[in-house]
TORTI-56626 format. One record per residue (C-alpha): residue number from 1; x, y, z; residue in three letters. Coordinates in Angstrom, 3 decimals. Layout:
N
 resi        u        v        w resn
  NUM        X        Y        Z  ALA
...
//
This chain:
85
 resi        u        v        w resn
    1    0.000    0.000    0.000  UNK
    2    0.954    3.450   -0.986  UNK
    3    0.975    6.427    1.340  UNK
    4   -2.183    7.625   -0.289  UNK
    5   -4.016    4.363    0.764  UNK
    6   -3.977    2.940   -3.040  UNK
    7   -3.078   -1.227   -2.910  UNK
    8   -0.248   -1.695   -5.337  UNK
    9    0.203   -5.170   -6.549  UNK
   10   -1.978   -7.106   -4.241  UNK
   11   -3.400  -10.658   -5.303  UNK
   12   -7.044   -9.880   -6.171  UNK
   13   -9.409  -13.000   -6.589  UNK
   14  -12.533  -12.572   -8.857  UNK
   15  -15.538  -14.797   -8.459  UNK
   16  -18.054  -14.413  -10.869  UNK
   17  -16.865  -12.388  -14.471  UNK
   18  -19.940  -11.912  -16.410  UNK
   19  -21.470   -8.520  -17.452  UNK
   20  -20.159   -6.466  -14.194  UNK
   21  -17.822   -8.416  -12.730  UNK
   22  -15.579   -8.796  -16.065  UNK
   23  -15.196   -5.350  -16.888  UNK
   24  -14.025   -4.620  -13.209  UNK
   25  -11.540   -7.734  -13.435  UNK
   26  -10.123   -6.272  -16.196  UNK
   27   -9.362   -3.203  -14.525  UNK
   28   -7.911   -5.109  -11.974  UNK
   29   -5.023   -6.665  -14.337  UNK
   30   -4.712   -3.456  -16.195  UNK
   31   -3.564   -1.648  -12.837  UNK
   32   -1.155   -3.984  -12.249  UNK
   33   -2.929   -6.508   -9.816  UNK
   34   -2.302  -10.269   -9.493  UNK
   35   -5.808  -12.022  -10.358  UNK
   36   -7.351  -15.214   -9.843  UNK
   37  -11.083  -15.532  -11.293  UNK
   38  -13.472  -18.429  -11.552  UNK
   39  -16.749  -18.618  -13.341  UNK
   40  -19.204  -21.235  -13.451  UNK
   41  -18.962  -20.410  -17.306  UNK
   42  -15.488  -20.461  -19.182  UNK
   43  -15.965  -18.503  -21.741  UNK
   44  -16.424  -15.666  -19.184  UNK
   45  -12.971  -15.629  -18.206  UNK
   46  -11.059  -16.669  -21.188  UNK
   47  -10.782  -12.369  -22.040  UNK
   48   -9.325  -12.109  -18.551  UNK
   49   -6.781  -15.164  -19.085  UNK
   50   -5.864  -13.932  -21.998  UNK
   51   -4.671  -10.740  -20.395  UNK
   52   -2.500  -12.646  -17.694  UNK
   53   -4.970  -13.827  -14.843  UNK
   54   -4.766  -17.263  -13.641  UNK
   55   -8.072  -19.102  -13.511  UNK
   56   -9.051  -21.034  -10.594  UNK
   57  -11.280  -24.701  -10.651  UNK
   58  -13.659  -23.127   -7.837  UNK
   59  -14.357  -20.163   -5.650  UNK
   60  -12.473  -21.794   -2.487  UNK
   61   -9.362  -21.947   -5.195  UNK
   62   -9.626  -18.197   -5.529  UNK
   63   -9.992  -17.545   -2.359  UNK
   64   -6.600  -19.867   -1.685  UNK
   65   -4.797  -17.562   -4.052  UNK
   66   -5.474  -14.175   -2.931  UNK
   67   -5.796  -11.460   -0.459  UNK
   68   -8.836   -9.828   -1.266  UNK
   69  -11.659  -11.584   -2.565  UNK
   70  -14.518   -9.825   -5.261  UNK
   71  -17.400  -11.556   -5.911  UNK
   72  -20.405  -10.853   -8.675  UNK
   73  -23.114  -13.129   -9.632  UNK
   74  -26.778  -12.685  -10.562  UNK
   75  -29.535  -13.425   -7.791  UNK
   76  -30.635  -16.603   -8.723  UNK
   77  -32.865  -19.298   -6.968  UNK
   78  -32.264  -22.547   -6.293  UNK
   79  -28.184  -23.866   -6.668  UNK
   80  -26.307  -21.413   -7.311  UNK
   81  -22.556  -22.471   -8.632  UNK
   82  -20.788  -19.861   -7.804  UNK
   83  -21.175  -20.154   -4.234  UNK
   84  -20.186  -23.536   -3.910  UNK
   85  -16.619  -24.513   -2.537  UNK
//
């Protein structure tokens, strides 16, 4: 961390990289941050691997990998994948 508060190079994991949460991922790498995403669906992460993070099998395996953990998923019923370990 900076003396203005900003996180410099911190390993970020990102659960959940479809219409909000891939955009913000991508931000993420572009700063400079170490990131770890997982998505139920592959194809919503293959952008992000592409640009250098590391994909995870499941949202404990992100969680493993990093400091600080984002999540963003739609509100669903019933089982919802991206909440299980």
């Amino acid at each position: 961390m900076t003396g203005g508060g900003h996180l410099e190079g911190v390993r970020v994991g990102f659960i959940g990289t479809g219409h909000m949460g891939n955009p913000m991922a991508e931000n993420l790498i572009k700063a400079g941050h170490d990131v770890t995403v997982a998505d139920a669906r592959r194809e919503a992460i293959e952008n992000l691997i592409a640009l250098g993070a590391r994909e995870a099998a499941s949202a404990a395996g992100v969680a493993r990998q990093s400091e600080v953990v984002f999540m963003s998923g739609p509100r669903v019923s019933g089982e919802d994948p991206l909440r299980q370990a």
